[in-house]
C-alpha positions in Angstrom: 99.0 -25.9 -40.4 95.5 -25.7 -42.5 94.3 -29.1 -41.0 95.2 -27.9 -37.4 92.8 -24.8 -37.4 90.1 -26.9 -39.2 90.5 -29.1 -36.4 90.5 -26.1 -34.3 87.4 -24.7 -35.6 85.3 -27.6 -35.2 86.3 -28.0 -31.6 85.0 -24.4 -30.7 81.9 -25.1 -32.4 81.6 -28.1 -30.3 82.1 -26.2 -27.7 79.7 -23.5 -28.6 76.7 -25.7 -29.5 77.3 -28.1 -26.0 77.3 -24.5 -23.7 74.3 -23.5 -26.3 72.2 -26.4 -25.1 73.6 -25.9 -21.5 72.3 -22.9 -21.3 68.5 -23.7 -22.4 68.3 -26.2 -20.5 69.2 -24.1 -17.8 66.7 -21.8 -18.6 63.8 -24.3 -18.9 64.1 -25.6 -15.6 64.3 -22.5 -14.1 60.8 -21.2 -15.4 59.8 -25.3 -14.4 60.6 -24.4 -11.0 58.9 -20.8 -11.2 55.8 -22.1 -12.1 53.1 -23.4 -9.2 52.7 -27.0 -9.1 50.0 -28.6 -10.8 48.2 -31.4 -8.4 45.4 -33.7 -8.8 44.7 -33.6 -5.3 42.8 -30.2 -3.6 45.1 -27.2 -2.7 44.2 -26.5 1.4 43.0 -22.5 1.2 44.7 -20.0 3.3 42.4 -19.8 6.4 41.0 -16.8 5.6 37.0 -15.7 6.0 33.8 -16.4 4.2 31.3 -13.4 4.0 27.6 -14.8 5.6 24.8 -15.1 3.5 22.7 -12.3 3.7 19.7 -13.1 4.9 16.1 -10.8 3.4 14.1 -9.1 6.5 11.2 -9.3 4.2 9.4 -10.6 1.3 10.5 -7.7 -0.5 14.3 -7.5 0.1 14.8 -11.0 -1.5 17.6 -11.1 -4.5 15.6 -12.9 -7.0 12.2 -10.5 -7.7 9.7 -11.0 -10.2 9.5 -8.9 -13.1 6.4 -7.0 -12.8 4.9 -4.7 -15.6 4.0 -0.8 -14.7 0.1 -2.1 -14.5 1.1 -5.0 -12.2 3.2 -2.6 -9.8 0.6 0.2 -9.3 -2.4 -2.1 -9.8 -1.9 -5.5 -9.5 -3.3 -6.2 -6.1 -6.6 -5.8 -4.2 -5.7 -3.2 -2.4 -4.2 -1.0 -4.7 -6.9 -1.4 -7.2 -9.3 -0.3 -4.5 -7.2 2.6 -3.2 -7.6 4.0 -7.1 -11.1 3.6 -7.4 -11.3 5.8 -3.9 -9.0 8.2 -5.3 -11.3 8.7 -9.1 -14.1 8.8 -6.5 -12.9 11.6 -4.9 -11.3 13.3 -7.3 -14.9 13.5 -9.5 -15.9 14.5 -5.4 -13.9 17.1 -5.1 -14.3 18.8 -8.8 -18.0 18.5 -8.5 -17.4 20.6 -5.1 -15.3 23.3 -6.7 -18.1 23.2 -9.8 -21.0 24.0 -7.2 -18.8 27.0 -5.3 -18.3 28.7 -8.8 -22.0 28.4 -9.3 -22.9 29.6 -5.9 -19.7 32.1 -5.7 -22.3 35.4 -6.3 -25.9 34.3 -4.4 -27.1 35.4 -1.7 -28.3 31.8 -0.4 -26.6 31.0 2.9 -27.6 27.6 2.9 -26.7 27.0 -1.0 -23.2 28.3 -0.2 -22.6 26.3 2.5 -23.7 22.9 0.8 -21.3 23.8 -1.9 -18.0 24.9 -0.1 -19.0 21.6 2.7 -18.9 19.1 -1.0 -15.8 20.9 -2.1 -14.0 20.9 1.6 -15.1 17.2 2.0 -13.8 16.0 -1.2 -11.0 17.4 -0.8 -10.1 15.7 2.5 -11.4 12.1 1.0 -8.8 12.8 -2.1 -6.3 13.4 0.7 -7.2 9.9 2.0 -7.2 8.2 -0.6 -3.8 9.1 -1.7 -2.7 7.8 1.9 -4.3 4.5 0.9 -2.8 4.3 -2.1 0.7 4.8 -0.7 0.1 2.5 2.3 -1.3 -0.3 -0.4 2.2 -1.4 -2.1 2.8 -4.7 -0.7 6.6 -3.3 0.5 4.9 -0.8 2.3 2.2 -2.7 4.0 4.6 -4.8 4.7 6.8 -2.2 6.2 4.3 -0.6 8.0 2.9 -3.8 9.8 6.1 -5.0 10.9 7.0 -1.5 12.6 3.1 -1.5 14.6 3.6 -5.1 16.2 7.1 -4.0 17.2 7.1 -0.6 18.1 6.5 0.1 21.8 3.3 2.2 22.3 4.8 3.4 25.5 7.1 5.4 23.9 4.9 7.3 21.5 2.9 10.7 22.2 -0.6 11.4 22.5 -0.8 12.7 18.6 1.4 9.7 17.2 -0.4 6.7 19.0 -4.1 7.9 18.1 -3.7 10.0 14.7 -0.3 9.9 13.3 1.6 6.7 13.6 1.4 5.5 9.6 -0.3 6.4 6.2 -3.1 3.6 7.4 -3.9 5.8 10.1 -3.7 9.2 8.2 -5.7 7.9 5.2 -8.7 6.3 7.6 -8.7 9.8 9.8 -9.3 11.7 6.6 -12.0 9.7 5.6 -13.4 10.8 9.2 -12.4 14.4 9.3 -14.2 14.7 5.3 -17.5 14.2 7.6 -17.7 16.8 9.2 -18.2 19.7 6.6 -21.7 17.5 6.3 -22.5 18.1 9.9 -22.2 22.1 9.5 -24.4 21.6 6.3 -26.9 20.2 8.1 -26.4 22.6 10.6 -27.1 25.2 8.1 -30.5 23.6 6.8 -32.0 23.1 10.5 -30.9 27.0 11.2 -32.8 28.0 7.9 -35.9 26.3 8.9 -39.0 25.1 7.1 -40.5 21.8 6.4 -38.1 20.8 3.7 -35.2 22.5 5.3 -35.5 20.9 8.5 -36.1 17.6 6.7 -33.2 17.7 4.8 -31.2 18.9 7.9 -32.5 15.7 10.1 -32.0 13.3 7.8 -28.3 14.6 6.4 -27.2 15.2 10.3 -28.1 11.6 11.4 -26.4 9.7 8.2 -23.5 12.1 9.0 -23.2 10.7 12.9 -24.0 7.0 11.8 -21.3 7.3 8.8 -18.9 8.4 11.2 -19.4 5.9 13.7 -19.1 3.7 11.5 -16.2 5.2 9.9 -14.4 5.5 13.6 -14.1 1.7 14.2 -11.8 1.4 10.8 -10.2 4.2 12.4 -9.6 2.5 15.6 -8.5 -0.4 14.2 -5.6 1.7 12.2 -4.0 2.4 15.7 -0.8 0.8 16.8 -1.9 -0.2 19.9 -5.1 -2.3 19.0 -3.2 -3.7 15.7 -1.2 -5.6 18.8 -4.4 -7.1 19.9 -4.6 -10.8 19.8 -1.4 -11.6 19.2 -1.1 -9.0 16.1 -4.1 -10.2 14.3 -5.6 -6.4 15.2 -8.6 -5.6 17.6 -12.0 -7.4 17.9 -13.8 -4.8 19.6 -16.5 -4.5 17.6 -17.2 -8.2 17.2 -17.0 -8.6 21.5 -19.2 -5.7 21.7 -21.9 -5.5 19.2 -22.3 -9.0 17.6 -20.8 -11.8 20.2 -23.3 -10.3 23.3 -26.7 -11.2 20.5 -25.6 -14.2 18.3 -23.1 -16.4 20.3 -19.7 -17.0 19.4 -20.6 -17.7 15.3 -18.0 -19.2 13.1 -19.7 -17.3 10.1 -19.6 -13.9 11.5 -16.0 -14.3 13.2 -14.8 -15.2 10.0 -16.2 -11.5 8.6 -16.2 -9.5 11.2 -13.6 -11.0 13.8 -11.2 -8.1 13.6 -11.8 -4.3 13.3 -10.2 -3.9 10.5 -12.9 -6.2 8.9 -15.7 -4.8 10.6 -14.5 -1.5 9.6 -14.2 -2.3 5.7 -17.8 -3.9 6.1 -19.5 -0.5 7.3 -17.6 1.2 4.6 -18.7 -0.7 2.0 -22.1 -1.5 3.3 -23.4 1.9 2.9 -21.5 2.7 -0.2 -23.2 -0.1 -1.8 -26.9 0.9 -0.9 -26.2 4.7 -1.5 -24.8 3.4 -5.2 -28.1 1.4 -5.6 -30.1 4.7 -4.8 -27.6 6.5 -6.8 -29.1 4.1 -9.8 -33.0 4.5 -8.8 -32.2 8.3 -9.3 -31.0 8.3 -12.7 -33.4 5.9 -13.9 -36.3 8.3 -12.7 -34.1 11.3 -14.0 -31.9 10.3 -17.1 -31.4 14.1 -18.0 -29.7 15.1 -14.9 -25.9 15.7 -14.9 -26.0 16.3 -11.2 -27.9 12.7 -11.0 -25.3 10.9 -13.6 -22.0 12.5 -11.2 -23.7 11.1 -8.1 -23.9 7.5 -10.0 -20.4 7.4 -10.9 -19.1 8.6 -7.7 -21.0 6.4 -5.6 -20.2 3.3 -8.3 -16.5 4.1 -8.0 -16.9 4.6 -4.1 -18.3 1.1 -3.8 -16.3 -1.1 -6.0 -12.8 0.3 -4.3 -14.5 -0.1 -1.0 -15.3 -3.9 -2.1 -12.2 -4.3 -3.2 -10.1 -3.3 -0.2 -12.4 -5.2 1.7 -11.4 -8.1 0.0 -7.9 -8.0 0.5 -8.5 -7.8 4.1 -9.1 -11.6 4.2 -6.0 -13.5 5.2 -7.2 -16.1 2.2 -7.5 -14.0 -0.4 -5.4 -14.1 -3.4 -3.1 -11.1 -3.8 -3.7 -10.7 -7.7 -6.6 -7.9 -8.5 -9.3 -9.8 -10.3 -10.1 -7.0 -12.7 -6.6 -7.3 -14.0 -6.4 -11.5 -14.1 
């Protein structure tokens, strides 16, 4: 009886440990046949669609942009360099206005109140132009700004937009314009006084007013959307076809400076900035004491190096980096 459950026993654990191994083996081959196959060769993908590559509309919109320091961004061309001096300019401009119409707030001078408030009223209107040129002198919005005036359709703009409004090119060259005319009631103001000096004075301030202007008036003109579509979108050449082609011949020299308006217009800016900051230096030499004679220097110093330098960075060769900052 003892050896027949001792055989028993070890029957049932026979049993146990053959339905044991049944049973993981079971299970093994299960999670074998739950998990994806494993191939050396390439799995076909469902059919399902790749997004495009996005392609940049601009210099500006690409993924990969250069890290540029705070200096580099706001400085770090031609044109923004120069748009800064023009703004210091006009800034020292317009505080050197508002200093002379608290010193002529109480007289009785007609004349001497009306030079100071024209200074103040003209500065102010070159400071507003200046910050237009500064915020049309980021390469994005140059950029911008080019692309929408050789594709907009002129047709479709008004009067005011077309000839005064269209971008911050435009306002910013228009200011410059408008800041003229508080010298013309100036000199206005002298001839009506009368006298030798007076009348002088009123001549010669009334004719550098009309010439700066004109002068002035071909930038201007060259800042409109209609003439920047000129010659297949290198800008107008009115100037050049007028005034220079008729007297010297088609010459490579003077095409290459003054083939477009734009460039003819940043000559006759800085031209006369240049020669008034050279006279600005004869008069502090012959009167070193003179504050009124050191303001003039600086202003007209400031005036003509961001004149040359957005005159520079109208050539299509020139480098984009500002060479004051390397």
């Amino acid at each position: 009886m003892r050896k027949a459950l001792k055989r028993a026993r070890r029957t049932l654990r026979t049993y146990r440990d053959s339905f044991g191994n049944i049973v993981r083996g079971s299970r093994e081959s299960l999670e074998r046949l739950a998990q994806p196959e494993v191939s050396d060769e390439p799995r076909a993908e469902p059919d399902t669609p790749q997004p495009l590559p996005v392609v940049a509309e601009s210099f500006d919109e690409k993924d990969v942009k250069e890290e540029r320091t705070c200096c580099q961004r706001h400085f770090g061309t031609d044109a923004l360099l120069g748009s800064w001096f023009l703004a210091a300019a006009s800034l020292l401009f317009a505080l050197y206005g508002l200093a002379l119409v608290i010193e002529s707030w109480n007289s009785d001078d007609a004349t001497w109140v009306t030079f100071a408030w024209g200074n103040l009223a003209s500065g102010v209107m070159f400071m507003v132009g200046s910050f237009y040129f500064v915020s049309v002198s980021y390469p994005e919005t140059m950029d911008r700004c080019a692309r929408e005036a050789l594709t907009v359709d002129v047709d479709t703009l008004s009067f005011v937009e077309k000839h005064f409004t269209f971008n911050d090119m435009l306002l910013a060259t228009w200011s410059f314009e408008l800041g003229c005319i508080p010298y013309l009631v100036v000199a206005a103001a002298y001839l009506a006084e009368g006298g030798h000096r007076n009348t002088v004075l009123g001549a010669l301030l009334l004719s550098a007013t009309l010439v700066g202007m004109a002068c002035l008036y071909v930038w201007v003109r060259s800042a409109m959307p209609h003439e920047m579509q000129k010659n297949g979108g290198n800008g107008s050449s009115e100037f050049y076809e007028i005034f220079i082609e008729p007297c010297c011949g088609d010459n490579a020299f003077l095409r290459r400076h003054l083939g477009t308006d734009l460039q003819a217009g940043g000559w006759l800016f800085f031209g006369p900035t240049a020669v008034a900051a050279g006279l600005a230096l004869a008069l502090v030499c012959v009167f070193p004491g003179s504050l009124d004679a050191w303001i003039g220097f600086v202003q007209m110093v400031l005036l003509a190096v961001g004149a040359g330098l957005l005159l520079r960075s109208m050539y299509p060769g020139a480098r984009e980096e500002a060479p004051l900052l390397g």
